[in-house]
PyMOL commands that place a pseudoatom at each C-alpha (Angstrom):
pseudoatom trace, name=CA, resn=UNK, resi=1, chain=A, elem=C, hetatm=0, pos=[114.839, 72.825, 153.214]
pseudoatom trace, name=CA, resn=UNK, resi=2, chain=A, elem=C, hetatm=0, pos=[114.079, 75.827, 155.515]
pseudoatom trace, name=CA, resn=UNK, resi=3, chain=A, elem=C, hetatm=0, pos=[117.313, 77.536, 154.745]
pseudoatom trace, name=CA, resn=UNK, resi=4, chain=A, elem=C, hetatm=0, pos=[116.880, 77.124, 151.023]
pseudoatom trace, name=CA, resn=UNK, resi=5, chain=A, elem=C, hetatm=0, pos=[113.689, 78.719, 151.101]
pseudoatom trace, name=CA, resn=UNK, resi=6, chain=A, elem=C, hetatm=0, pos=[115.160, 81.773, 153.082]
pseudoatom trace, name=CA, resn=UNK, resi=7, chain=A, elem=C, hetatm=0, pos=[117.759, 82.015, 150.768]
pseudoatom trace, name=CA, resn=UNK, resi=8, chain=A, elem=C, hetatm=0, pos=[115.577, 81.726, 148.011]
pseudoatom trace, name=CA, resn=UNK, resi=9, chain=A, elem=C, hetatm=0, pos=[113.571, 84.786, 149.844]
pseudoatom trace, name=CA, resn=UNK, resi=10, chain=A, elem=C, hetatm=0, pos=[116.645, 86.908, 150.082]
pseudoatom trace, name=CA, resn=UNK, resi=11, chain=A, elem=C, hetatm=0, pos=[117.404, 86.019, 146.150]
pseudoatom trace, name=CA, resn=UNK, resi=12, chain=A, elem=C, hetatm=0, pos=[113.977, 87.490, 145.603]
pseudoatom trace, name=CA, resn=UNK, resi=13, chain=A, elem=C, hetatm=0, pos=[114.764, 90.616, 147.549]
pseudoatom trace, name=CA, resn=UNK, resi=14, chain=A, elem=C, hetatm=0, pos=[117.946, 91.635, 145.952]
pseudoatom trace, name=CA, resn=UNK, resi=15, chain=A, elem=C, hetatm=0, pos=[118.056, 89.726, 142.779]
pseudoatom trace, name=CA, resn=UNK, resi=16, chain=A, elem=C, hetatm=0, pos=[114.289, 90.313, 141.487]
pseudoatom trace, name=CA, resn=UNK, resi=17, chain=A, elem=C, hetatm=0, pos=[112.580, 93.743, 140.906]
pseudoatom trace, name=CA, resn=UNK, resi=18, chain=A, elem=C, hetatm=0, pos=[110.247, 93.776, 143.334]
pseudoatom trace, name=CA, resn=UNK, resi=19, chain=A, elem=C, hetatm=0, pos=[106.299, 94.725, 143.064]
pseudoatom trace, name=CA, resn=UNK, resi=20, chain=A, elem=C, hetatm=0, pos=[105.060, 97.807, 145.038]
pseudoatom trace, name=CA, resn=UNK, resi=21, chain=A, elem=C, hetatm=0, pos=[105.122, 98.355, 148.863]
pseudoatom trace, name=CA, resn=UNK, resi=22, chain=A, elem=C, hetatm=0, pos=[101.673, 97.079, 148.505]
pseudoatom trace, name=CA, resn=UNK, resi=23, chain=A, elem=C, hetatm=0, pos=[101.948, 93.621, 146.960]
pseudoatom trace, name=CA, resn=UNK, resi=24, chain=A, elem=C, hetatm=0, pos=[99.737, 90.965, 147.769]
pseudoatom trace, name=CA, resn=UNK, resi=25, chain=A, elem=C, hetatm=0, pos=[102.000, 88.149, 149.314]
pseudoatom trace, name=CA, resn=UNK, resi=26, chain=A, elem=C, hetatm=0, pos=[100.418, 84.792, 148.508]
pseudoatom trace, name=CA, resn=UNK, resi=27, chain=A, elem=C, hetatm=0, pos=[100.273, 82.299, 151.438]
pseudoatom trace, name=CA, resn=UNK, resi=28, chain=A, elem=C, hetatm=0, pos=[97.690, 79.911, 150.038]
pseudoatom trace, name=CA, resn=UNK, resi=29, chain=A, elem=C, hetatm=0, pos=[99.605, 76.283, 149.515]
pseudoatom trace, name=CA, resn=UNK, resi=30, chain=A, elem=C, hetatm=0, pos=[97.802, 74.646, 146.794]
pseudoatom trace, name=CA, resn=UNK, resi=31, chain=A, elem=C, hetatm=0, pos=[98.383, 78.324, 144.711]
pseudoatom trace, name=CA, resn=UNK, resi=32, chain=A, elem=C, hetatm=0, pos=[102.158, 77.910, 145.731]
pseudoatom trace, name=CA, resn=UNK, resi=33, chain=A, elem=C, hetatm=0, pos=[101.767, 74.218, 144.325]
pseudoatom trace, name=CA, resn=UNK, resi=34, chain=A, elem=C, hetatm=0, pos=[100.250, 75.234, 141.207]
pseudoatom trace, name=CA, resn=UNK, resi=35, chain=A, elem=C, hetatm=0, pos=[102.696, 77.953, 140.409]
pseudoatom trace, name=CA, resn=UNK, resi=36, chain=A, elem=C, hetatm=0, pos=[105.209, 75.018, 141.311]
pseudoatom trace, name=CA, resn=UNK, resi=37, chain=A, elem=C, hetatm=0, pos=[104.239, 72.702, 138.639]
pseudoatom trace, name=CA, resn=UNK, resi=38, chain=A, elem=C, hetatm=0, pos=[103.656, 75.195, 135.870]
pseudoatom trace, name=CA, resn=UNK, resi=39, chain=A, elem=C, hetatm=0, pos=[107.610, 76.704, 136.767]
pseudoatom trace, name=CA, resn=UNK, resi=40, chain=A, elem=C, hetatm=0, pos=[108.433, 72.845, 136.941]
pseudoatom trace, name=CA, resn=UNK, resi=41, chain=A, elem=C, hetatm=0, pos=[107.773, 72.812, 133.267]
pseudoatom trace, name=CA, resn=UNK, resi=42, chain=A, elem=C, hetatm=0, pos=[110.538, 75.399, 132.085]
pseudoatom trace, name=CA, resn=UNK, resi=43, chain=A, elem=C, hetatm=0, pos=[113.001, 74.096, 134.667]
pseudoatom trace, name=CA, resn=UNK, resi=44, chain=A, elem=C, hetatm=0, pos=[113.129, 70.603, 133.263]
pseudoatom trace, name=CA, resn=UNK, resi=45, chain=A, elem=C, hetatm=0, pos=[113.364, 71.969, 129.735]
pseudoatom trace, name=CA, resn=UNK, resi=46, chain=A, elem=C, hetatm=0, pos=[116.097, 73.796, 131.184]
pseudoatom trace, name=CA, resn=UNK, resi=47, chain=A, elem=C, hetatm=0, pos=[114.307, 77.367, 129.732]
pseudoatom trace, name=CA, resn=UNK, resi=48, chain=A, elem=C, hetatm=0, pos=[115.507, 80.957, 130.953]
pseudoatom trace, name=CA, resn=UNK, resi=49, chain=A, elem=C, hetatm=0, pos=[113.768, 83.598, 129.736]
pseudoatom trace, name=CA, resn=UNK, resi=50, chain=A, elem=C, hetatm=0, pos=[115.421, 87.026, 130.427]
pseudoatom trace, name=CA, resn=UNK, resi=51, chain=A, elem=C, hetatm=0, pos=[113.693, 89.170, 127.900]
pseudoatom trace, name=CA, resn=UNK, resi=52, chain=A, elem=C, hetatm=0, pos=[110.451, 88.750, 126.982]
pseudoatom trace, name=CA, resn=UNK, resi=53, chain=A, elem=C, hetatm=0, pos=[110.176, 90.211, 123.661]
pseudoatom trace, name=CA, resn=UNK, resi=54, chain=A, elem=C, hetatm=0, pos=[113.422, 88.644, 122.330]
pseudoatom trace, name=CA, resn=UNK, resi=55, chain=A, elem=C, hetatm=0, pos=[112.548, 85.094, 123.694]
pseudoatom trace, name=CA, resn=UNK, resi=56, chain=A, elem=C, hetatm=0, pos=[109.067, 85.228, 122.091]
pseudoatom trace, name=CA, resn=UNK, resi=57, chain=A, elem=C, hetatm=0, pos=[109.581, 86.108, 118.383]
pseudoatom trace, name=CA, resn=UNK, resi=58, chain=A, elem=C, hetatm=0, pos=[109.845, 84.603, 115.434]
pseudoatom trace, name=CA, resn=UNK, resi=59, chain=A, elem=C, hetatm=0, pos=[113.374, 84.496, 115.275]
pseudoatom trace, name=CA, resn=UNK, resi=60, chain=A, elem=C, hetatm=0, pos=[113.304, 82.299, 118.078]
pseudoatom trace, name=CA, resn=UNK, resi=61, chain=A, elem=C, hetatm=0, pos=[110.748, 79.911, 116.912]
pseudoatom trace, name=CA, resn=UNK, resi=62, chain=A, elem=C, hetatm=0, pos=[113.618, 76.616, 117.034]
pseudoatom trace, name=CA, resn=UNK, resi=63, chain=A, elem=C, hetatm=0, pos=[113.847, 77.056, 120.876]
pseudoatom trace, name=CA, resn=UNK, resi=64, chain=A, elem=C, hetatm=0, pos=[110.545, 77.664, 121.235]
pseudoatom trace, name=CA, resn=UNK, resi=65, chain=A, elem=C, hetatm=0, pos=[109.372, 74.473, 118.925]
pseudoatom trace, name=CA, resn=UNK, resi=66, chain=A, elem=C, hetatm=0, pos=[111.957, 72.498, 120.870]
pseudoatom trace, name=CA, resn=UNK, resi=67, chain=A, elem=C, hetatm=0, pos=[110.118, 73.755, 124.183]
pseudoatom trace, name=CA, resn=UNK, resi=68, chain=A, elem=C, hetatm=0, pos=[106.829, 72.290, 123.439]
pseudoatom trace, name=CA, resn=UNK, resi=69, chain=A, elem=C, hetatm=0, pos=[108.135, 69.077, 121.930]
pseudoatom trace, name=CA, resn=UNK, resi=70, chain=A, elem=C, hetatm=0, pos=[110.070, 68.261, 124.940]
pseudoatom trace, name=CA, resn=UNK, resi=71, chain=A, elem=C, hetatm=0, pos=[107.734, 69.096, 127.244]
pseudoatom trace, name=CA, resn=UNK, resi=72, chain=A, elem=C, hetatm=0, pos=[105.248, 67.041, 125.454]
pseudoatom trace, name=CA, resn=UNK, resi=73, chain=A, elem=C, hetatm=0, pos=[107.650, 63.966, 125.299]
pseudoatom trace, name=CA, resn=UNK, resi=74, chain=A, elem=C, hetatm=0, pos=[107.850, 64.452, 128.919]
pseudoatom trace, name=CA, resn=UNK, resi=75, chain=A, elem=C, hetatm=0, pos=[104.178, 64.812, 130.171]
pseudoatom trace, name=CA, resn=UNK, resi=76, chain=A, elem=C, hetatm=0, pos=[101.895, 63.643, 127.355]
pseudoatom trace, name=CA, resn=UNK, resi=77, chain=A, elem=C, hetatm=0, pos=[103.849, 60.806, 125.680]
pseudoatom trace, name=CA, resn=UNK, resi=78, chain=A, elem=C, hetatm=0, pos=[101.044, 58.270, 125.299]
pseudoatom trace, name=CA, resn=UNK, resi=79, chain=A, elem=C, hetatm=0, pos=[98.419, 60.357, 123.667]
pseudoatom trace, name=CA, resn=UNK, resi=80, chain=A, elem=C, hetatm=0, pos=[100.877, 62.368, 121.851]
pseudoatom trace, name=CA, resn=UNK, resi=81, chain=A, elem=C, hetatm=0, pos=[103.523, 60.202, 120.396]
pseudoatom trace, name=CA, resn=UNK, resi=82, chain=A, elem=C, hetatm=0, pos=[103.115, 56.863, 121.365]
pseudoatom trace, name=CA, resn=UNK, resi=83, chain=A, elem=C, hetatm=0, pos=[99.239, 57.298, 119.739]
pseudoatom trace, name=CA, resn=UNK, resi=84, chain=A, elem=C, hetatm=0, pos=[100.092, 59.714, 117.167]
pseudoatom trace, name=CA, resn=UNK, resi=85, chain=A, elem=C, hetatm=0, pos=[98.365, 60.154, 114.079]
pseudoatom trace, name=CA, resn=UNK, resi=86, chain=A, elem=C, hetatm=0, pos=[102.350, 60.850, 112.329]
pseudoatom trace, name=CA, resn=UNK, resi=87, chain=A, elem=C, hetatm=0, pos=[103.079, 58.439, 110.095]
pseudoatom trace, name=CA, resn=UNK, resi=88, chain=A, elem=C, hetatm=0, pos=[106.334, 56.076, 110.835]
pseudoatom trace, name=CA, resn=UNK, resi=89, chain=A, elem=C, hetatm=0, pos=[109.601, 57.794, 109.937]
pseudoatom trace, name=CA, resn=UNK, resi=90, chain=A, elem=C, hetatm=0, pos=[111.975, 55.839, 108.425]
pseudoatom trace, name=CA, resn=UNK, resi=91, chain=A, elem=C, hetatm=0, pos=[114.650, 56.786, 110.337]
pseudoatom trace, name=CA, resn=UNK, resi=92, chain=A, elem=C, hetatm=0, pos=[113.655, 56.061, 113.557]
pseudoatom trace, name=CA, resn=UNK, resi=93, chain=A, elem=C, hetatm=0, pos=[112.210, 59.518, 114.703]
pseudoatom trace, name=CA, resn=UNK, resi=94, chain=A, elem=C, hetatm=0, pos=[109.494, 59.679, 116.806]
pseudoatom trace, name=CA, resn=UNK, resi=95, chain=A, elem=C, hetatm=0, pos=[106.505, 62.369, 115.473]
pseudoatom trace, name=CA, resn=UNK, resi=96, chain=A, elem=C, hetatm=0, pos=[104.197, 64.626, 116.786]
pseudoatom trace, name=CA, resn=UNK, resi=97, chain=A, elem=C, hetatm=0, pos=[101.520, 66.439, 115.633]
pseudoatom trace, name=CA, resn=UNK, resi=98, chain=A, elem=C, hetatm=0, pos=[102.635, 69.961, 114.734]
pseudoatom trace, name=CA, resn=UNK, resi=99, chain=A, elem=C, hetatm=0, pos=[99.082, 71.359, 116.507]
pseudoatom trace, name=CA, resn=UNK, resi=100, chain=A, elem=C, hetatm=0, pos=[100.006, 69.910, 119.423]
pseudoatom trace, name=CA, resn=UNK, resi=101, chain=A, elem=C, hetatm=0, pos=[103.415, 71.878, 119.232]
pseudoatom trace, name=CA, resn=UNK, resi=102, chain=A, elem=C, hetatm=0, pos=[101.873, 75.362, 118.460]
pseudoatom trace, name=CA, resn=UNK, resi=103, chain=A, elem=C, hetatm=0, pos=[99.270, 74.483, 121.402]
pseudoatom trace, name=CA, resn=UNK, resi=104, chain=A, elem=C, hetatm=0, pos=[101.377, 74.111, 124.251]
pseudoatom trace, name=CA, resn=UNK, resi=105, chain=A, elem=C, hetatm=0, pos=[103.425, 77.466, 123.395]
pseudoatom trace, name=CA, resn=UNK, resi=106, chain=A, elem=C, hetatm=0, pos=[100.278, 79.114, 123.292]
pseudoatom trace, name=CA, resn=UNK, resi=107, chain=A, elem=C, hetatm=0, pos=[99.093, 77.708, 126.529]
pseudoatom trace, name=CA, resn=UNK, resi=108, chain=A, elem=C, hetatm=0, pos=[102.569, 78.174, 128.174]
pseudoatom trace, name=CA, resn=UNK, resi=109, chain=A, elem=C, hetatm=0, pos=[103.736, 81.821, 126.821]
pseudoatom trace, name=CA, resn=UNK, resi=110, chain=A, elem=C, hetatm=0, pos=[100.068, 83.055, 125.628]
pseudoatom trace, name=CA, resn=UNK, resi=111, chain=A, elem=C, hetatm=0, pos=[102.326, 83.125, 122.601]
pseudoatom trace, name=CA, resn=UNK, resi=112, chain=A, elem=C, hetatm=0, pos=[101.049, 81.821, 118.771]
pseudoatom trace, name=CA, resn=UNK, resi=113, chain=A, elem=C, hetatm=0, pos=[103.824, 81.061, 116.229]
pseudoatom trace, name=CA, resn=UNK, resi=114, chain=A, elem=C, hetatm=0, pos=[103.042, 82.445, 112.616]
pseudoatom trace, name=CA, resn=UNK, resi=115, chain=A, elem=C, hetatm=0, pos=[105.527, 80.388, 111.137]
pseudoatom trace, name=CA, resn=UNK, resi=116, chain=A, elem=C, hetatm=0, pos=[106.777, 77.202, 111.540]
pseudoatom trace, name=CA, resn=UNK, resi=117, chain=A, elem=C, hetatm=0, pos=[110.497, 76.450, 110.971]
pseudoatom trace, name=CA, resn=UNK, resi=118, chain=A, elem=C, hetatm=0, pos=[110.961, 73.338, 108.408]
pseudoatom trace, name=CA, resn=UNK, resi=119, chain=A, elem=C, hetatm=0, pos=[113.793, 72.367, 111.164]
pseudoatom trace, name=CA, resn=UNK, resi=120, chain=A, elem=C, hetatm=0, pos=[115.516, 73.556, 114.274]
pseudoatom trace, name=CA, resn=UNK, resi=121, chain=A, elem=C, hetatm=0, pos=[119.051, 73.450, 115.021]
pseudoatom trace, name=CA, resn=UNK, resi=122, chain=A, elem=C, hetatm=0, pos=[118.557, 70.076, 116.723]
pseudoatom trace, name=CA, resn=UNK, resi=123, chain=A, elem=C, hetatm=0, pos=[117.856, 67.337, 114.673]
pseudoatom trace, name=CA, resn=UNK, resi=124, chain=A, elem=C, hetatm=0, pos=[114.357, 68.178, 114.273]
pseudoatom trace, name=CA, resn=UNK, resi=125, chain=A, elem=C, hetatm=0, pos=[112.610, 68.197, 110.969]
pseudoatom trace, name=CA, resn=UNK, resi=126, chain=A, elem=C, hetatm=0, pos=[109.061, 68.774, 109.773]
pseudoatom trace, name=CA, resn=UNK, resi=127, chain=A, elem=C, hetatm=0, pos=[107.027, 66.652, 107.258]
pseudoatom trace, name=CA, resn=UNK, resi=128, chain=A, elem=C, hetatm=0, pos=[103.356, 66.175, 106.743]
pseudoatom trace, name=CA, resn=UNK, resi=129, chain=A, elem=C, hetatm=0, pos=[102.500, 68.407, 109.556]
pseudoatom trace, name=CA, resn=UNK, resi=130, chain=A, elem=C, hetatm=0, pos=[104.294, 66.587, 112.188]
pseudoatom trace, name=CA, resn=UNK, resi=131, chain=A, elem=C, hetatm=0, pos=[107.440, 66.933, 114.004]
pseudoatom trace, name=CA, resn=UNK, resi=132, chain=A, elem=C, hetatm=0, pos=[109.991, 64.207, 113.828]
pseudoatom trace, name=CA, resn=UNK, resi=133, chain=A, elem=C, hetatm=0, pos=[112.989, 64.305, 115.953]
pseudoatom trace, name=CA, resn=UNK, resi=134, chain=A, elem=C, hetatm=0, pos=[114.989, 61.923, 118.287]
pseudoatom trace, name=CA, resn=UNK, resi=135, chain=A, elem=C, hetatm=0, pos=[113.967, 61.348, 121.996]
pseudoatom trace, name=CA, resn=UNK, resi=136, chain=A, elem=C, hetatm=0, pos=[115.874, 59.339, 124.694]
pseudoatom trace, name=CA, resn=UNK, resi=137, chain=A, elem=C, hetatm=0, pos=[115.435, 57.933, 128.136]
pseudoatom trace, name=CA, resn=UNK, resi=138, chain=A, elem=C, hetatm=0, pos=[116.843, 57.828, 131.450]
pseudoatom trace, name=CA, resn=UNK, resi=139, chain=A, elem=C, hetatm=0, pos=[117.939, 61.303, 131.806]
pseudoatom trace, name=CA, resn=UNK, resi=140, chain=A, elem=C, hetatm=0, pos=[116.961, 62.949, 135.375]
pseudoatom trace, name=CA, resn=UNK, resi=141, chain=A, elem=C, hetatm=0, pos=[115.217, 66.217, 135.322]
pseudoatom trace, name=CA, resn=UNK, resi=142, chain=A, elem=C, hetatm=0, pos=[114.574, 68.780, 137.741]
pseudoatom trace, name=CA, resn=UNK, resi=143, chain=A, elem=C, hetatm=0, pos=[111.752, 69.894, 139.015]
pseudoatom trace, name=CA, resn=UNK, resi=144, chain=A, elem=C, hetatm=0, pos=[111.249, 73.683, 141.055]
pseudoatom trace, name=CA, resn=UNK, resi=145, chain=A, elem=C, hetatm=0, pos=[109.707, 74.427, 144.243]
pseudoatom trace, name=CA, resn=UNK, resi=146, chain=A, elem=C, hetatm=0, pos=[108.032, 78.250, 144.771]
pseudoatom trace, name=CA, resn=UNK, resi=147, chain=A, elem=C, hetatm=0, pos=[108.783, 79.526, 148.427]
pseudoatom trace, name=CA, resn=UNK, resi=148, chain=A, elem=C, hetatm=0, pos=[107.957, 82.972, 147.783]
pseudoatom trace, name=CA, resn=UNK, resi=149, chain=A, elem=C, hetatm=0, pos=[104.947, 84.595, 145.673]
pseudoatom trace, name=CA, resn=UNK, resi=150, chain=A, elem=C, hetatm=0, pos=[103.536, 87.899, 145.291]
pseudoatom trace, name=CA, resn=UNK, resi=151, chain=A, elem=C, hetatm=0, pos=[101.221, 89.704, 143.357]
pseudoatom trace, name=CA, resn=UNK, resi=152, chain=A, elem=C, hetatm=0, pos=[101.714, 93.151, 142.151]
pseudoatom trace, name=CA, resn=UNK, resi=153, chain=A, elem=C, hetatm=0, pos=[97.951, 94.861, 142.248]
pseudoatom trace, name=CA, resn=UNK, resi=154, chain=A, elem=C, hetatm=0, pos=[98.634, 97.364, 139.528]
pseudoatom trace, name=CA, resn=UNK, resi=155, chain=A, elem=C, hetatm=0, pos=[99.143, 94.427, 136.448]
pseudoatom trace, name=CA, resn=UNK, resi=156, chain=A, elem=C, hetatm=0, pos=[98.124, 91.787, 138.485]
pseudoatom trace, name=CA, resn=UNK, resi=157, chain=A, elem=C, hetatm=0, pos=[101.534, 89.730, 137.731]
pseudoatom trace, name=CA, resn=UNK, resi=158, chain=A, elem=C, hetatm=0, pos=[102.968, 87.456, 140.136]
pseudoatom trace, name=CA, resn=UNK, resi=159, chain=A, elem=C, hetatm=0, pos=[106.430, 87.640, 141.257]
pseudoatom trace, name=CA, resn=UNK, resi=160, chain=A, elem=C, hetatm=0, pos=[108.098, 84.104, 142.683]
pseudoatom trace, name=CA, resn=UNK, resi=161, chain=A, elem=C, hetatm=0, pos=[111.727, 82.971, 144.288]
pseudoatom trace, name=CA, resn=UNK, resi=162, chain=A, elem=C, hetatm=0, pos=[112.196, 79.098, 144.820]
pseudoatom trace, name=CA, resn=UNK, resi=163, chain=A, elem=C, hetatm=0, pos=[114.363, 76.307, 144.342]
pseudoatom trace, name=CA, resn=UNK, resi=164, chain=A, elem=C, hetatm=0, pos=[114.754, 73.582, 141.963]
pseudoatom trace, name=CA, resn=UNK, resi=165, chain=A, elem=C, hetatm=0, pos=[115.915, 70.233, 142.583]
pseudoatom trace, name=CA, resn=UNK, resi=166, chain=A, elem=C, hetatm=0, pos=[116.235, 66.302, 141.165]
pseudoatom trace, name=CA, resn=UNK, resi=167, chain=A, elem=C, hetatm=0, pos=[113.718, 64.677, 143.228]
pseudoatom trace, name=CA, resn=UNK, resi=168, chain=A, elem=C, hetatm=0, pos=[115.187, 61.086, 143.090]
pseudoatom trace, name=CA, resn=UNK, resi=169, chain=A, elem=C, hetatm=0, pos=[118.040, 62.270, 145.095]
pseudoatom trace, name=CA, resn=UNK, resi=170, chain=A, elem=C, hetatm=0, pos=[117.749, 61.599, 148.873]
pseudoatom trace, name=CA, resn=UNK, resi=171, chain=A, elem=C, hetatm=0, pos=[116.420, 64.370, 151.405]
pseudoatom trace, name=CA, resn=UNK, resi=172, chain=A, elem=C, hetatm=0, pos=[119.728, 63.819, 152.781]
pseudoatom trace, name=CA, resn=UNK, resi=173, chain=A, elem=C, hetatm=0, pos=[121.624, 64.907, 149.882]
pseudoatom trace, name=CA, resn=UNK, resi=174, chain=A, elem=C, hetatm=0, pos=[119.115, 67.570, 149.022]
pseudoatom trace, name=CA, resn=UNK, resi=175, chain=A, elem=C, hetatm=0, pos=[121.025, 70.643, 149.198]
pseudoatom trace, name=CA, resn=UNK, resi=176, chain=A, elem=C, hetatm=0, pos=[125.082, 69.037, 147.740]
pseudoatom trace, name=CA, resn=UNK, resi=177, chain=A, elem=C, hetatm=0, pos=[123.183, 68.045, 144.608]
pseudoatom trace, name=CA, resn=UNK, resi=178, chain=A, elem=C, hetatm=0, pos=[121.450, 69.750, 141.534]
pseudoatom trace, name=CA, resn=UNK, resi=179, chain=A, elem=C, hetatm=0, pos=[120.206, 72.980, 143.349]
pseudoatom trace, name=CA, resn=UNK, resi=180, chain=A, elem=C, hetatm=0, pos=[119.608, 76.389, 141.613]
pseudoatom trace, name=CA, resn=UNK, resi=181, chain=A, elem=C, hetatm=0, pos=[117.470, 79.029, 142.612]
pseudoatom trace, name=CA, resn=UNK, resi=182, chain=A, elem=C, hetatm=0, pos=[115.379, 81.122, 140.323]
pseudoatom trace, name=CA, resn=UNK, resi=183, chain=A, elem=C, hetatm=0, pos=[113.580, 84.227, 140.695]
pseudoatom trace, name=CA, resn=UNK, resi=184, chain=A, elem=C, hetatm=0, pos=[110.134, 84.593, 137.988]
pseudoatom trace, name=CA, resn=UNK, resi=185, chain=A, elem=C, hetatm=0, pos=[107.617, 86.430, 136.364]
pseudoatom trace, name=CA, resn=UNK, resi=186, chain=A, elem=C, hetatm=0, pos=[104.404, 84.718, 135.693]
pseudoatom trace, name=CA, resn=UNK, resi=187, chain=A, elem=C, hetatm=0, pos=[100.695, 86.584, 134.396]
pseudoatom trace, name=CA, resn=UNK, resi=188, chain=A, elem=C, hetatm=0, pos=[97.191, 84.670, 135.366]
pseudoatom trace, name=CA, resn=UNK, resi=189, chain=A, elem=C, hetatm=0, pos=[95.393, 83.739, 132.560]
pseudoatom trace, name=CA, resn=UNK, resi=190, chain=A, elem=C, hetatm=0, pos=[92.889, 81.093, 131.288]
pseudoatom trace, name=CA, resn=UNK, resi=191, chain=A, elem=C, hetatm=0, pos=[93.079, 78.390, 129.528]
pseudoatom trace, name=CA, resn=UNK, resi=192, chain=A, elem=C, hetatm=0, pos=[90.784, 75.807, 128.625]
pseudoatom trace, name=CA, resn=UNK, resi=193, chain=A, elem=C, hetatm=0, pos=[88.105, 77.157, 131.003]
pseudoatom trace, name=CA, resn=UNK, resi=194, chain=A, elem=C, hetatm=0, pos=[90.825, 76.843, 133.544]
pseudoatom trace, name=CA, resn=UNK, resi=195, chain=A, elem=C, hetatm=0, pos=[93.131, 79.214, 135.812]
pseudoatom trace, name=CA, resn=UNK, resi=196, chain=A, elem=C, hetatm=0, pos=[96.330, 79.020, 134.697]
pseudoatom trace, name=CA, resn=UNK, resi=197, chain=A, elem=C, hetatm=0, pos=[99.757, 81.199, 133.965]
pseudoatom trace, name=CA, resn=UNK, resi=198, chain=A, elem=C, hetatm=0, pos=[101.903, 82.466, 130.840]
pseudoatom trace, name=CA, resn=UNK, resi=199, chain=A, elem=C, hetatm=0, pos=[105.367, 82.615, 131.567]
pseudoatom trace, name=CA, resn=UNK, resi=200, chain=A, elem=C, hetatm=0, pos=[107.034, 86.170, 131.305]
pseudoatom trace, name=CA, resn=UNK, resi=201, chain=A, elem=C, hetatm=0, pos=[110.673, 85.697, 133.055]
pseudoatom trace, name=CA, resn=UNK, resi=202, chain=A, elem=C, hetatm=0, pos=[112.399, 83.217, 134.482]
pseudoatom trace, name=CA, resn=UNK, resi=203, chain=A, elem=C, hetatm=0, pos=[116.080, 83.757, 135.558]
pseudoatom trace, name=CA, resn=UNK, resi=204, chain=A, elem=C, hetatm=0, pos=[118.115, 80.859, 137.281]
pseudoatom trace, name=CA, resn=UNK, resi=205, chain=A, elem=C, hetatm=0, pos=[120.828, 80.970, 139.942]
pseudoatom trace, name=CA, resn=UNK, resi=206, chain=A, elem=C, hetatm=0, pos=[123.273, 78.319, 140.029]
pseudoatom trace, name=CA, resn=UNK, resi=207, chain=A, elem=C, hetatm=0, pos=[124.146, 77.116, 143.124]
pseudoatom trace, name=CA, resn=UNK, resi=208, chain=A, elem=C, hetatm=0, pos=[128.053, 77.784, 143.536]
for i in range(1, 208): cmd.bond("trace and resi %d" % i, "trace and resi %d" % (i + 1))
show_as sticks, trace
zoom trace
């Protein structure tokens, strides 16, 4: 683990633009943790975001619809499809509310879709205000781990390097299976009454 996290330094170092000479490196653990879990999110949706302003536009709304379904299916599966209010699709889909959809890509890219495509180029469809598409189990997803943060003073971004990994492989195994490192871009913000992030890059290194 230590030498992943150095290497996942030196990524930051050459690979990521770094703040000023004057950054703010953050030390704190449960901050590291937090910015852990909110990368965590993208990683197991398997999201890159190079570009900011060509990720979060219209023109992109499919990937960005698929985004918050998935991560929905993932983390909020009993309140928000296994209670939904969506009526039963005859073909077997499983629903969700489409308010539920445009919430979590405002509360993950402080971003508010204006339109909302009638399908993606998946196999998901809209009707009656609710998303239907197909959703399977057993699939492993990754999860990241932040080793390095700091916070640029002057826009008061943060600027991450860390890992990510499949955490049902063994510690022994840890570093022959599923690792990438990934350099970020993340801006504080609230949401809810809460401290949060929006996400404004994240670039992933495979592991060759």
């Amino acid at each position: 683990m230590n030498k992943l996290f150095t290497t996942a330094i030196s990524i930051f170092f050459f690979l990521c633009i770094s703040t000023t000479s004057y950054a703010e490196r953050i030390t704190n653990k449960q901050e590291l943790d937090k910015l852990s879990v909110f990368i965590s999110n993208f990683v197991e949706a398997r999201i890159e975001v190079r570009d900011t302003k060509s990720f979060l536009n219209e023109k992109n709304a499919d990937n960005l619809v698929e985004f918050a379904i998935f991560h929905n299916y993932l983390n909020n599966y009993k309140s928000r499809f296994a209670n939904s209010k969506c009526p039963q699709d005859s073909a077997g889909k499983q629903g969700i509310e489409t308010k539920y959809v445009v919430e979590s890509i405002e509360k993950y890219f402080g971003y508010t879709l204006k339109r909302l495509p009638e399908k993606t180029s998946g196999d998901t469809v809209l009707k009656n205000n609710c998303y239907y598409s197909y959703r399977g189990d057993g699939e492993m997803y990754p999860n990241a781990i932040v080793s390095y943060a700091e916070k640029n003073p002057k826009n008061n971004h943060i600027y991450l390097a860390g890992v990510t990994y499949y955490p049902d492989y063994e510690d022994a195994n840890f570093a022959d299976n599923g690792i990438a490192f990934f350099t970020a871009e993340v801006k504080p913000t609230v949401w809810n009454g809460k401290k949060t992030y929006h996400l404004i890059k994240l670039h992933k290194i495979e592991n060759k």
